[in-house]
C-alpha positions as CSV (number, residue, x, y, z in Angstrom):
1,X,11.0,4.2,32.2
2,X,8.1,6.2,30.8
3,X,7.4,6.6,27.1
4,X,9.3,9.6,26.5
5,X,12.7,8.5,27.7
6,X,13.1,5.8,25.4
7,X,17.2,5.7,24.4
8,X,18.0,6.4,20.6
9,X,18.9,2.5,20.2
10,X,15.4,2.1,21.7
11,X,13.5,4.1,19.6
12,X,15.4,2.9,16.0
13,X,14.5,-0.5,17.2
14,X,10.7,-0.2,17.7
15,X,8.3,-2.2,16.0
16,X,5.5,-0.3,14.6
17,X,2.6,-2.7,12.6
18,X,-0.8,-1.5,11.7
19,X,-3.3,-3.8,13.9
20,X,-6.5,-2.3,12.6
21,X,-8.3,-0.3,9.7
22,X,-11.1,1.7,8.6
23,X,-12.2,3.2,5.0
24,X,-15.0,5.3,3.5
25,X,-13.8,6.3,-0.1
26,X,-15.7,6.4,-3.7
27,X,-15.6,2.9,-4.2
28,X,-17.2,1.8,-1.0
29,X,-17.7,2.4,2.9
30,X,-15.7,-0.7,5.0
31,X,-13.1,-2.5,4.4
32,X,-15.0,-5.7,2.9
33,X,-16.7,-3.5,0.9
34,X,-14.1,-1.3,-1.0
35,X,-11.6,-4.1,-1.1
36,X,-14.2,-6.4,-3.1
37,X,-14.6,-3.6,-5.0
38,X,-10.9,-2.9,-6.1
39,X,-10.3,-6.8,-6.9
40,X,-13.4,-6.4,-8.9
41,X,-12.3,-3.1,-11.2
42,X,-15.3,-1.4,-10.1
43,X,-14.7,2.7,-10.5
44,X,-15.5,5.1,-7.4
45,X,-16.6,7.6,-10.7
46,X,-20.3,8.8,-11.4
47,X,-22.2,11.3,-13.0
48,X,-22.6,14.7,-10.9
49,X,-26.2,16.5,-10.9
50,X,-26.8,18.5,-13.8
51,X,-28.6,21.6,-12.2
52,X,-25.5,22.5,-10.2
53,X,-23.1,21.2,-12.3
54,X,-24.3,22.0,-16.1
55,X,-22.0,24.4,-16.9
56,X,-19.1,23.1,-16.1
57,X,-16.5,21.2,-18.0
58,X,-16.0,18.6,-15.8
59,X,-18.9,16.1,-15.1
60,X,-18.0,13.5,-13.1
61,X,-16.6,13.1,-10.1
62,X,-15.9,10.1,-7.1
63,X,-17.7,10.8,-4.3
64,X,-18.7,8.8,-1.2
65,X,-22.1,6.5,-2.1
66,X,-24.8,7.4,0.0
67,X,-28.1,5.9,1.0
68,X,-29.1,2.7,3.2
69,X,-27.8,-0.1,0.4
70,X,-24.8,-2.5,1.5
71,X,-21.3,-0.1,1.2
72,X,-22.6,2.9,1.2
73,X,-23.1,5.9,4.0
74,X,-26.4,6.9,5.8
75,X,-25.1,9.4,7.8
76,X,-28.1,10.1,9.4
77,X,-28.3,6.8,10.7
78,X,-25.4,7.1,12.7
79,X,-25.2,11.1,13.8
80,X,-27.5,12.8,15.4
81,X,-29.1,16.6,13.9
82,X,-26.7,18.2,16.3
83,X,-23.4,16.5,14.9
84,X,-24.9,17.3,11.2
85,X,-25.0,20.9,12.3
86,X,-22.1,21.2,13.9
87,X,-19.6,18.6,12.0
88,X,-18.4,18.9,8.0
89,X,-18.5,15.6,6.0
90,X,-15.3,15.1,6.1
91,X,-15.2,14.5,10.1
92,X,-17.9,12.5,10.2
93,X,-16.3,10.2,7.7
94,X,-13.5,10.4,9.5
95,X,-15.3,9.3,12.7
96,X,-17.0,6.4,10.9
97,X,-13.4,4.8,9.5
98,X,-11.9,5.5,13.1
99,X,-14.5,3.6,14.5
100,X,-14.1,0.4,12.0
101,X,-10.2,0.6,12.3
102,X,-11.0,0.5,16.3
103,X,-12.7,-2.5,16.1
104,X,-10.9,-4.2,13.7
105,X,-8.2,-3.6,16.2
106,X,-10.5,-4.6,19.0
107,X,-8.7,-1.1,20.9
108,X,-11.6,1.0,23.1
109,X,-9.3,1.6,26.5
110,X,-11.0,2.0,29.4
111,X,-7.7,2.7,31.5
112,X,-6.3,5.9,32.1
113,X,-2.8,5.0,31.2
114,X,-4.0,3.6,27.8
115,X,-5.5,6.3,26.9
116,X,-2.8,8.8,27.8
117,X,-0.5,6.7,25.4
118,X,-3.4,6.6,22.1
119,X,-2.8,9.4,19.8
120,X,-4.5,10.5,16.8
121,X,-2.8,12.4,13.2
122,X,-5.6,12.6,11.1
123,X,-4.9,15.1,8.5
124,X,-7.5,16.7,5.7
125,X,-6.2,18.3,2.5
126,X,-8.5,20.5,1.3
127,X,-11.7,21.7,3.3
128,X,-15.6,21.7,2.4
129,X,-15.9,24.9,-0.2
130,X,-19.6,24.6,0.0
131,X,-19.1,26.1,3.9
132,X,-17.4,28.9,2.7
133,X,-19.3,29.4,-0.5
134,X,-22.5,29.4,1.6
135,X,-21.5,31.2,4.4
136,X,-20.4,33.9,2.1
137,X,-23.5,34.0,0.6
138,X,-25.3,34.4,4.3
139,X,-23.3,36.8,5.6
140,X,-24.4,39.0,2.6
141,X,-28.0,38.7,4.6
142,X,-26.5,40.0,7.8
143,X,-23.7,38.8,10.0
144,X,-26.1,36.9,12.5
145,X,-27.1,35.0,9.4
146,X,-23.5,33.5,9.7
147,X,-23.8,29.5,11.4
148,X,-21.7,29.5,14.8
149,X,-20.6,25.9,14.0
150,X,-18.7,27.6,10.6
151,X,-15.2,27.7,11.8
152,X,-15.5,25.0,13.8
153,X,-16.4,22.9,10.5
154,X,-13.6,24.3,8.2
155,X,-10.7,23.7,10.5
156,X,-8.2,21.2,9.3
157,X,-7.3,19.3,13.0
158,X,-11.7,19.0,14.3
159,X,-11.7,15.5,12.4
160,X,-8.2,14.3,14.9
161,X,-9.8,16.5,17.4
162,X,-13.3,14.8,17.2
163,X,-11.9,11.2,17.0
164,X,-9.5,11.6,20.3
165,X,-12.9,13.5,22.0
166,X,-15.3,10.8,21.2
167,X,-13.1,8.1,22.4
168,X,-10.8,9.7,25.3
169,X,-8.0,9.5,23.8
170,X,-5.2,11.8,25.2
171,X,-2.1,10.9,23.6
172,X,-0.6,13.2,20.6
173,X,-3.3,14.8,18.4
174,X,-2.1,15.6,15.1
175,X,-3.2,17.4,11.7
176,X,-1.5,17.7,8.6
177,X,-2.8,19.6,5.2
178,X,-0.5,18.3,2.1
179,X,-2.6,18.2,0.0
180,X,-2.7,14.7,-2.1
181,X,-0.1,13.6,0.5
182,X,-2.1,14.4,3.9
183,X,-2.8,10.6,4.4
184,X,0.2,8.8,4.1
185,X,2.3,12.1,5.5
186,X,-0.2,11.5,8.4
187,X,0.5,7.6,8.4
188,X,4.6,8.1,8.5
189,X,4.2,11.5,11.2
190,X,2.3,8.6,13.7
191,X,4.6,5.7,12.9
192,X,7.5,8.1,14.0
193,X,5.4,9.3,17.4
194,X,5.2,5.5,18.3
195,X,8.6,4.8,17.2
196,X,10.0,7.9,19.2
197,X,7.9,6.7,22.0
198,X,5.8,9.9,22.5
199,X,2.6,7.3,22.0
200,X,2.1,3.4,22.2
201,X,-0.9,3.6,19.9
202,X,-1.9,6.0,17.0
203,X,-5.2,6.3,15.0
204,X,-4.0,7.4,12.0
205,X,-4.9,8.7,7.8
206,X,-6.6,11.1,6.5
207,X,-9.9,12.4,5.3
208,X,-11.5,14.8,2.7
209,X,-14.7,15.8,1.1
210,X,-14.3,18.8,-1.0
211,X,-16.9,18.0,-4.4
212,X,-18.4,21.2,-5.5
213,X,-19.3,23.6,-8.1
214,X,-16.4,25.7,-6.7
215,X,-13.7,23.8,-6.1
216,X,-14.1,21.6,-9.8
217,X,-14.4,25.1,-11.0
């Protein structure tokens, strides 16, 4: 019987757990590191840069640490100039917590059928304004001033679509956009694709990286 004949009994009876997980957020990048951090109190919040945020209101904001220390992200340690170019933040943080959750699940299939029954919903609430603002700012300079890679980086389902590319997975591939929701809507849509049988296995959650002058505006 394959996957997508499962009976109704079948389907209200199947066991979905969560075998593996990944996280880059605020308050640290893995899950050792962000978990010591929540049982410690320690806030995700700093100061932003004066010179682009001065006149503002709002000064402080949680975004991901970067740099080489212990929890944080040094993203060009682990993509290359071409995937800076051509990728926004947000999918490259959502590669890097894909790839933790993988291994914590100890799940890279090699078979065909194992990767026909992975999936991926990875959903993103609010894209990178800084693409838009800057590209509207080159485009004033000419249109061929405009980066190829543009559309590519503002569109909600590349972080779902990069994940399932980079690992071969060719099960459901899923993006959501609701807004403080996108996550956990993202978490229930692939606990009811494994359920329903349309996949055995689902990478799942959602990512986001939208600080800027603009959008704290």
């Amino acid at each position: 019987m394959s996957c997508h004949q499962l009976s109704s009994l079948a389907r209200s009876k199947r066991r979905v757990v969560i075998t593996g997980m990944g996280v880059v957020s605020p308050v640290g990048c893995g899950l050792t590191h962000s978990w010591d951090a929540i049982l410690e109190a320690r806030s995700g919040l700093s100061k932003l840069p004066s010179d682009l945020y001065s006149n503002l209101p709002c000064q402080v904001a949680a975004p991901v640490p970067r740099g080489p220390q212990p929890g944080a992200l040094d993203v060009a340690e682990q993509f290359s100039k071409s995937e800076l170019r051509s990728m926004a933040p947000a999918t490259l943080y959502a590669l890097i917590a894909a790839r933790e959750a993988l291994e914590d699940a100890k799940w890279f299939p090699q078979d065909e059928e194992s990767r026909q029954t992975t999936g991926v919903a990875v959903g993103t609430g609010m894209v990178d304004l800084v693409d838009i603002h800057e590209t509207s700012e080159a485009l004033k300079k000419g249109y061929n001033k405009v980066s190829p890679f543009f559309v590519p980086r503002i569109l909600v389902n590349m972080a779902a679509g990069h994940i399932s590319i980079k690992y071969g997975f060719r099960g459901p591939n899923h993006a959501v956009s609701t807004a403080c929701a996108t996550g956990a809507h993202a978490i229930g849509d692939a606990f009811r694709f494994i359920q329903h049988g349309d996949a055995d296995v689902m990478v799942c959650g959602g990512t986001e990286a939208c600080i800027s002058p603009l959008a704290i505006a």
